[in-house]
N, C-alpha and C positions, 0 to 999 in steps of 0.2 A: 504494500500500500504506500502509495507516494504522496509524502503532508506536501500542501503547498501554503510557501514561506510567502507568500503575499494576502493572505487572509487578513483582514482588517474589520476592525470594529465601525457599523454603518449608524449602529444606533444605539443608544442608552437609555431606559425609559424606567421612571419609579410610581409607587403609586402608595395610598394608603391606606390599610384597614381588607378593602377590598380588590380583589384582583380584576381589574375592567378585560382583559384576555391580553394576548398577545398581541405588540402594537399600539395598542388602544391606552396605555400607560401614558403619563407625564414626561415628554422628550427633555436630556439634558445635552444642552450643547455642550458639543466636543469641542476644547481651542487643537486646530490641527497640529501636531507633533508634540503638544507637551505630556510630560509623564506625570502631571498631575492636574484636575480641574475640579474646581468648587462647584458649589451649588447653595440655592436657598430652599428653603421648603416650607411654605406659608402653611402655618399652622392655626389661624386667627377662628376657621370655622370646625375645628375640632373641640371635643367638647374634653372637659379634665378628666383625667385618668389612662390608663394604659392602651400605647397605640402600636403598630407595627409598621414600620418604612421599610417596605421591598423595592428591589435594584434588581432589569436583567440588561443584558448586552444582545445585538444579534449584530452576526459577524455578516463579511462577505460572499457568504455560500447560501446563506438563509436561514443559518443555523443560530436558535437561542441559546443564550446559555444558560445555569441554573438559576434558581432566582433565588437572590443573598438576601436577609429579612433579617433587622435588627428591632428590639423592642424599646419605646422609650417611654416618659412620662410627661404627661403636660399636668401642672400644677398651678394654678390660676390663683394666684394674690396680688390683691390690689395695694396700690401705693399705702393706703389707710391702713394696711393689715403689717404690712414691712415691722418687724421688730427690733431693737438695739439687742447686739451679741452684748451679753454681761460675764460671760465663762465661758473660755475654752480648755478642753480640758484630753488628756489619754493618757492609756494604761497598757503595758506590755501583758499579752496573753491574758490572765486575771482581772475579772471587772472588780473590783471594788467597793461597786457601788456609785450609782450619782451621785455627784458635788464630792466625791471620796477621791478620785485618781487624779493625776498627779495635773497640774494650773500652766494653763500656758498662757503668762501677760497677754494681754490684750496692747495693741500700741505699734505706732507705725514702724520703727526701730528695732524687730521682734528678730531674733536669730533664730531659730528655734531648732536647727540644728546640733548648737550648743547644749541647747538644755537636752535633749531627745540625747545623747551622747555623754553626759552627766549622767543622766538617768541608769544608763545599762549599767552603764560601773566600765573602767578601763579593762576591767580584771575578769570581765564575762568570758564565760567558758564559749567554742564555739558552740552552735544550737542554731536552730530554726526559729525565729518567733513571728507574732502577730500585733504590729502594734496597733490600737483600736481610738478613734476619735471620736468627740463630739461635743454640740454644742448646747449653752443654754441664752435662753432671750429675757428679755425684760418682763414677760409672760408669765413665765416661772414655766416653758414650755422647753424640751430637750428636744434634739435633731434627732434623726437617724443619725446609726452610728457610721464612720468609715472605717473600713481595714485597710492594711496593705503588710503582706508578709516579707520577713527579711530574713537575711540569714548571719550570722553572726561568727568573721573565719580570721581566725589569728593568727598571723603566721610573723616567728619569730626570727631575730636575726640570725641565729643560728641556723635556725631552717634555710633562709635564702643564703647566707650563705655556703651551706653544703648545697644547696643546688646549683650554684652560679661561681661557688669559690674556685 
């Protein structure tokens, strides 16, 4: 079977929620030759709560491709509803408890690499961990929380230099 290297992308089309058929989707223009191109995607008559943005391609033979669907959230607050952050705050692995784990100043000035690095201790062992966020409002109302896992690898001068000595 012989691929042919001149096959090209004709068309790009997304839609939302519901699949209109093939074609019949939301055209994104292609800028020709670049290897990246933006998009908007007016969201203004979706109503709050969880949505689906699907993406297909059809190339130069006529062939679609799969169709890529990512899920998001539309959460509608009005200016009036906007609250002042009073607490930010996380916690490696172990919740604590609200208003318990560990205070990250508030303020434009904020390193917070510093402190997140303070926190572990110099002398942590390596490990996997989970460090966990969140925040509180003028409410007395907490966020969802965020993760993001890390890993924790020590390597001593000793060690590089028996690798590199």
């Amino acid at each position: 079977m012989q691929m042919d290297s001149q096959i090209e992308i004709q068309r790009i089309e997304y839609f939302v929620n519901d699949d209109p058929g093939f074609g019949n989707g939301n055209p994104l223009n292609l800028n020709e030759g670049a290897s990246e191109n933006n998009f908007v995607v007016t969201t203004e008559s979706l109503s709050a709560g969880f949505h689906t943005l699907y993406m297909r391609a059809l190339n130069s033979n006529g062939s679609w491709s799969t169709t890529y669907s990512k899920s998001f959230l539309i959460d509608r607050i009005g200016v009036d509803q906007i609250k002042k952050l009073v607490r930010l705050e996380y916690f490696i692995n172990d919740d604590p408890g609200y208003g318990m784990a560990t205070s990250i100043p508030l303020g434009e000035d904020l390193n917070i690499w510093i402190i997140f690095y303070d926190s572990i201790g110099r002398s942590a062992l390596p490990d996997s961990r989970t460090c966990i966020s969140r925040a509180l409002d003028e409410g007395g109302n907490w966020s969802t929380t965020y993760s993001k896992s890390f890993l924790i690898d020590r390597i001593g001068v000793d060690q590089i230099k028996k690798w590199y000595g």
